[in-house]
C-alpha positions, 0 to 999 in steps of 0.5 A: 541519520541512516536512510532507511530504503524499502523494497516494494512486494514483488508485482509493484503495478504502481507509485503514487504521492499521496497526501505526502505519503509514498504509496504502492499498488499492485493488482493480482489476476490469481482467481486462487488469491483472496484479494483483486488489489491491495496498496500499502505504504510503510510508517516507522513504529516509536519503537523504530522498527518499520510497519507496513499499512495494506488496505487490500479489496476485492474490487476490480480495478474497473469498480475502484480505482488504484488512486482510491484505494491509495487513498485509505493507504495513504489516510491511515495513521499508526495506532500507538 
């Protein structure tokens, strides 16, 4: 069985383990960016391939915390 090992976005801010689940978050100072932060963490497709789970906001970290928004990664399932 090959290990298959995945590079974080560029800006990784953090690493939590949640609910068994590696999830990573980084937060943007852009004002030109959409989002304020986002997490996300990757799950393997049936199909193998990998996808990757983002849940990003607007939110200041102040309002919504890191682990909070890890959270919504780290509870999200695949649809198949």
């Amino acid at each position: 069985m090959r290990r298959l090992v995945l590079l974080p976005l560029v800006g990784l801010a953090g690493a939590f383990q949640l609910a068994g689940n590696k999830v990573y978050w980084t937060q943007v100072t852009d004002p030109t960016v959409e989002y304020v932060q986002q997490a996300w963490r990757c799950v393997k497709h049936p199909s193998h391939r990998l996808v990757r789970l983002v849940a990003s906001s607007q939110t200041s970290p102040a309002k919504l915390a890191d682990v909070g928004l890890g959270r919504v990664v780290a509870s999200a399932r695949l649809i198949r």
